[in-house]
Every structure is written in C-alpha cells, then in structure tokens.
N, C-alpha and C positions, 0 to 999 in steps of 0.2 A: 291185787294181792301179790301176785308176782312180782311187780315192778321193786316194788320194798326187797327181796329179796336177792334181785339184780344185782352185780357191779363187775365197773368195770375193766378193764387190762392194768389200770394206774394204781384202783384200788386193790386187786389181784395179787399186786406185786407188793405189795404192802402187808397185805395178809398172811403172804408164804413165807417173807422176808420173818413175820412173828411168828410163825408157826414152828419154824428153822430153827429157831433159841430156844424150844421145847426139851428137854429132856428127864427120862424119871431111870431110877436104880430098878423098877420094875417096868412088868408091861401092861401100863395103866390107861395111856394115850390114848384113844379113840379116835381112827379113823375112817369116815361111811362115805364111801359114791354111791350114788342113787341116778340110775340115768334116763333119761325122759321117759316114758310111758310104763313106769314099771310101777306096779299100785303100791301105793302108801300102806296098805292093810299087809300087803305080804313083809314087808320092811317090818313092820309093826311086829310084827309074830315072829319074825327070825332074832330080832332084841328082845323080845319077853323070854326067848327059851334061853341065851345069854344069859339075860339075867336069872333066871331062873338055875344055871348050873355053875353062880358064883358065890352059892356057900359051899362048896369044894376048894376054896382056896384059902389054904391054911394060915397065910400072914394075915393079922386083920388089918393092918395097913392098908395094904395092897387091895386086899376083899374090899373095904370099903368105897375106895378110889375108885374101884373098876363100877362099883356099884352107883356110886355118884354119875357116873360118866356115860353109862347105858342109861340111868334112868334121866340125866338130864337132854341127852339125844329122843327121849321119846316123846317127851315134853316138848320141845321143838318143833317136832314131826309131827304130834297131835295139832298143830295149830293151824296146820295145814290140808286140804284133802285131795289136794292131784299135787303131780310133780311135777315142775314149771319144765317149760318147753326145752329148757339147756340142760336139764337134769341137777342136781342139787350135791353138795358137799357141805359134809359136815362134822366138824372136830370138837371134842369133849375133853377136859383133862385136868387132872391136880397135879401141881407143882407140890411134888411130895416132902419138898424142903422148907419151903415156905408154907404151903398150905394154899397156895391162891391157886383161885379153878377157874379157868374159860370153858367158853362153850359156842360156837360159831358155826352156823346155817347159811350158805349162802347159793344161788344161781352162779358159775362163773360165766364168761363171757362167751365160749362156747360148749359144744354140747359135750355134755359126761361122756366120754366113750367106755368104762367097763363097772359092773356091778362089785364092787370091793366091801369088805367090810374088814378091821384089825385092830386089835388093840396090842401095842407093843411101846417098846421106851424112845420110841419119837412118834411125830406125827406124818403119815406118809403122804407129802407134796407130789409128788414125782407125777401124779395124774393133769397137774397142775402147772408143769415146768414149762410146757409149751404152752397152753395159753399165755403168758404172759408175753412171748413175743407177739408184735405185731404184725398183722396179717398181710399187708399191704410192704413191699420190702425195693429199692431198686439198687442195684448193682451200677455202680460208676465206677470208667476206666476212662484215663489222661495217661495219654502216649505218647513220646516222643522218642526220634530215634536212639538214645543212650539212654531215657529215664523214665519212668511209668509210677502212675499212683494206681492203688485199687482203694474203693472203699462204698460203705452199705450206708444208705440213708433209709431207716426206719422209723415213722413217728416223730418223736421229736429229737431224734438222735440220728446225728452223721459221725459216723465212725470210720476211720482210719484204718484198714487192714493190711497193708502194705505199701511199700515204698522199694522200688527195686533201681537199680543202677548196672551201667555197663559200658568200658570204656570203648571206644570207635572214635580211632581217627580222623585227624581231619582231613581234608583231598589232599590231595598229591600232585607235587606242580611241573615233574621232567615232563610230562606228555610223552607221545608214541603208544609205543607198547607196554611200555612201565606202564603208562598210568593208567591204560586202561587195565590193565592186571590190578592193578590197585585198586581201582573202584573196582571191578569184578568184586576182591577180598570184603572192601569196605561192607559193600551189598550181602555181602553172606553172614557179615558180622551182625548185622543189620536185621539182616531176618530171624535171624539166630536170636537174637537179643527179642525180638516180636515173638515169636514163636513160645520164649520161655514168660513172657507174661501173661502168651494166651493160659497157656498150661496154668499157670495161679491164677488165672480168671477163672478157669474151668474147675477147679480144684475149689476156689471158695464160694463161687455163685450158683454150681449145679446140686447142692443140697439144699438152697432153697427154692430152686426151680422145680425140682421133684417131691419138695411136701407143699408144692403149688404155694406158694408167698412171692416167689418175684412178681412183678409186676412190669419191669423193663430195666432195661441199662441204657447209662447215659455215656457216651464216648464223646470225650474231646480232647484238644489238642493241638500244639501250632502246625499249621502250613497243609501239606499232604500226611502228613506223619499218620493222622489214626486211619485215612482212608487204605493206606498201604499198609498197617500193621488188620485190617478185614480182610486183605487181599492174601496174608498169607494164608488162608484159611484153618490154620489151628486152633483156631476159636471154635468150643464144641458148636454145631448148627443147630440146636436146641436154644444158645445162647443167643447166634447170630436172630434168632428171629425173634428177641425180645428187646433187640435195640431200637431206642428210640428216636426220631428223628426229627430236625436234621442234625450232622453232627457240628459238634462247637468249636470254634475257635477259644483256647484256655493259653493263657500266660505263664499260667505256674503249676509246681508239683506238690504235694503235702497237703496238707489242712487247708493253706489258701487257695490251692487250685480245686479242693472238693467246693468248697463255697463258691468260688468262681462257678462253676460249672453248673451245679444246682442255683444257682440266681440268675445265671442265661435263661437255662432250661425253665423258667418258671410258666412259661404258657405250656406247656406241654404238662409239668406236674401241678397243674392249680389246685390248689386245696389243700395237697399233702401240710402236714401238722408244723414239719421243723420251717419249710419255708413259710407261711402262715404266720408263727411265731416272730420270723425275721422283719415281716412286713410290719408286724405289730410293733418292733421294736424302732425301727427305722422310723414309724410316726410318731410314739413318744419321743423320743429324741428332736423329731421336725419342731412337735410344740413345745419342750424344753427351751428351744433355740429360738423358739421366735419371741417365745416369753406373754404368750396369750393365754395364759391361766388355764390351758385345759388339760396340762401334763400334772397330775398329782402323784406324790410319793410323800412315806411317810405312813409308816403302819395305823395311827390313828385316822389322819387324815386320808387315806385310798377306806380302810372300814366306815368309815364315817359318811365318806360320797357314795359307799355301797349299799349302804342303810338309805339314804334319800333317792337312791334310783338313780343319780346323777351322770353313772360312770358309764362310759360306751364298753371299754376291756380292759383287762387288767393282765397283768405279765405278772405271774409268783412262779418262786421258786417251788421245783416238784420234792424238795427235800425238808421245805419249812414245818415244824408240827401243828402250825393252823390253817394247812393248806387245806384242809376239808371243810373248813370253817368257811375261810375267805371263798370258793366254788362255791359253798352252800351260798350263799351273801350274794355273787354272781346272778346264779343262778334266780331265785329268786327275783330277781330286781332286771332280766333279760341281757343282761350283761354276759360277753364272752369272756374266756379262761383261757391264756396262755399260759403253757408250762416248759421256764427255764431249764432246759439240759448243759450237763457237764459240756457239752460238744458247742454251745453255742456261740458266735464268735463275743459278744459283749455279753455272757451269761457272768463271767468275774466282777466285769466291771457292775454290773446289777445287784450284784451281791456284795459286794464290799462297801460300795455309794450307795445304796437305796435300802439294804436291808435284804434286796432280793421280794420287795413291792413295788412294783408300781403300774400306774395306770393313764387311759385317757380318758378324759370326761366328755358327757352330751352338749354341755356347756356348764360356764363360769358359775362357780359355786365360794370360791374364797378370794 
C-alpha cells in the first residue's frame, strides 16, 4: 500500500517544480503535512471541522473551491488507514481561472518533519525544498599554487562552484640574498593564495557538513601543491577529516579537472550515480564504435527493445516528458536507468544526436 504512494528525489522535483506554477486570487490552495505516526482519524476530524466552518465564506467562488479541495484531501486520506513511515503530503486545488483542479497525495523521500495544515493562494513547498537535494554530497578541491577549483558532485550533477586565480611569480635568478628574499616573498604569496581557498572551501562545504550530506572531499592536483595547500592548516579540521584518500594527481582547473578528478577517484566513490552514468556512457559509445549491434538509439527503436526485455541500460535525458514512461518500460523488463544532467560531459552531445535516448542491449535484436 505504501509503496504506490512513495517517490522519489527525481520525482520530487518534478512535483514542486508543478506545484510552484500554482497560483489563485484567493486562498483556496490546500496544503497538509502529515508526519509519521500521527493517526489518520485525528487528520480526519480537524478537516471535517474545516469544512464544516466554510459556509462563512461569503464569495461562492471561493466557498466552493475551498470546499472542493478539503473534501477532496479527505477522499484521499479515506483510502488509506496508517500514515506510511515518511509521513505523507498533500495538495488540493482549483485553478480559479481556468477551472482545472489537482489533487496529489504522496510519501516523500524522507520523513515529514512538522504537522502543517493551510490553505492560502499558493501551495506551500518549503517543507519539501530540502528533500529534493541529495543526501549523499562530496566537496572537490584542485590546487595549485596560483589556481584552485572548487566544486560539489551530488547524484547525477557535478557542479562548478568556483574558480579562483592569483598571480605569484616566477623564481628569481640573482641568487644570494636577493633571492632567498624573494622566495621567502614568493612562499607568502603562496600561502596566502592557499589560505584564501581554504576560506571558500570552508565557506561552501561546511553547511553541508552540518546538515550531515557531505560524505567526503576529493583533493587534487599537480606535484606537492595540494599536500602543502593541508599543510597550511586553514582548512576547517571538521573538513580536513572528511578527505578522502589518496590525493590525486589532476592536469587541469574548471569543468575538465572536476571530471578528471572524479574519474581517478572512482574506486574510492563506486556507485555514486554521476560517475555510474559516465561509465554507462563510455560503454555505449564502445559499442557504437565497434558497430556489434548492441548500441541502440532511436526513440522507437531503444522502447521497442524495452518492450522485448532485450535492453541491459538505458541513458535518457532527466528533462524528456516520457521519461516516466521509458523507467517504467526499464524497470519492468530489469533494465537500469541512467539519467542525463546538464553537467554531463557528452550530456549535449546525447541530446542533440540521439534525441537524449539511448541504450545498450543483452544481445542483437535488429
């Protein structure tokens, strides 16, 4: 019973994202948290007295709407007799313009934390904004002594949060006492420049470290550069103990060096979703290239292998409108589900050549 009511972070966001386009001239909207163990009967009776004190409202527009919208929340609620173990949300409501009404029940992904009830001219998400990120989060820093990346690999998104620069000289060639003066300088400029990335590491990775989502950071970089940007110890020590090890030797700064770095790392993050994804991709691609029939694309043809069981996994984009379709099709049929993000390195090229489908198969089917 509960399962049917489940979903999950992908379909979450999907849900808010509709919810968010809500708006009425009145305050007709209906929104109810319900949180784990709280009995369905008491719910019940705090919306019958609701409804019960909405012939006091003098527009019948309005009166009605609100009236549609409690009584189809209890409709929903009737069909059920415990409150599933994540606690339950659920929105009622007429588009007072158009006349169209939803009404959506659902489990989110985790637990309800407070007992709300409101009806007013939107629908209130906000209980909802944080589940949608994902729980599992790692913090990646590429250092080098003039140049630093930061950035957050969650699910199936790596994301870019900074990019810092800082000019330091190069050495200095009178020798004596110059020069050691000069590296003295260089070495300050140096730290200096480390120090100010610790401070934006600590600035963008310690509020997920305290609503407990990081799960570690990945450090790399050419030569000694990231060992000696730890050694300045600026790095909050809440941070320093969720690095992971060992650290990487990385080529580059921006977009290409987060990919670099998470495709080293990959024994250390196995399973995580975006590298997962990458892997999936990297094998279509294999059997595109070798031209052994097991790479299908081709919206008919990838649903078509989905229907005969045929297909090992499939790569769709997380933006397409039959993306619940083609998971369901998946699923069914034992088939995995990768999902294309914005951040992907060939997520363009997938979308533009393929439709943003495609697959591998068990074996040769066309």
């Amino acid at each position: 019973m509960f399962s049917s009511l489940q979903i999950d972070r992908r379909h979450l966001k999907q849900v808010v994202r509709e919810l968010k386009k809500w708006r009425a001239p009145a305050t007709v909207l209906l929104s109810l948290y319900i949180p784990p163990g709280r009995p369905i009967a008491d719910v019940m009776n705090m919306l019958r007295q609701e409804l019960s004190i909405t012939d006091n409202i003098k527009l019948k527009q309005t009166r009605d709407a609100v009236q549609r919208a409690l009584t189809a929340a209890m409709d929903r609620l009737s069909m059920i007799s415990k409150v599933p173990p994540n606690g339950l949300a659920l929105f009622c409501g007429t588009d007072m313009q158009t006349g169209n009404f939803m009404c959506y029940m659902f489990s989110p992904p985790d637990k309800v934390p407070v007992y709300f009830y409101r009806t007013d001219k939107w629908f209130h998400t906000e209980f909802l904004e944080d589940m949608i990120e994902e729980r599992e989060v790692y913090g990646i820093i590429i250092v080098e002594r003039d140049k630093a990346t930061l950035g957050l690999l969650r699910g199936n998104r790596l994301e870019l949060l900074a990019e810092m620069e800082d000019y330091i000289p190069g050495k200095h060639q009178r020798g004596g006492q110059s020069q050691r003066r000069y590296d003295r300088i260089i070495e300050q400029l140096v730290g200096d420049f480390y120090k100010k990335v610790a401070e934006h590491a600590n600035k963008k990775f310690l509020p997920y470290l305290e609503r407990g989502l990081l799960k570690g950071i990945l450090v790399g970089g050419p030569a000694y550069a990231k060992q000696d940007f730890l050694s300045t110890g600026a790095l909050d020590y809440r941070l320093k103990a969720k690095i992971l090890k060992p650290l990487y030797d990385v080529s580059y700064q921006g977009v290409a060096g987060l990919n670099e770095l998470v495709q080293k790392a990959s024994d250390i993050i196995e399973g995580q979703r975006y590298l997962e994804t990458l892997k999936a991709v990297e094998e279509f691609k294999l059997h595109l290239a070798k031209d052994d029939g097991l790479a299908v694309y081709g919206d008919r043809e990838v649903k078509e292998a989905l229907r005969l069981g045929a297909v090992k996994f499939v790569v769709v984009d997380e933006d397409r409108p039959d993306v619940d379709e083609i998971e369901a099709l998946a699923k069914n049929t034992g088939a995995k589900t990768y999902f294309i993000s914005d951040s992907l390195p060939e997520g363009e090229w997938l979308r533009k050549t393929f439709n943003g489908l495609v697959g591998v198969l068990r074996y040769r089917v066309y």
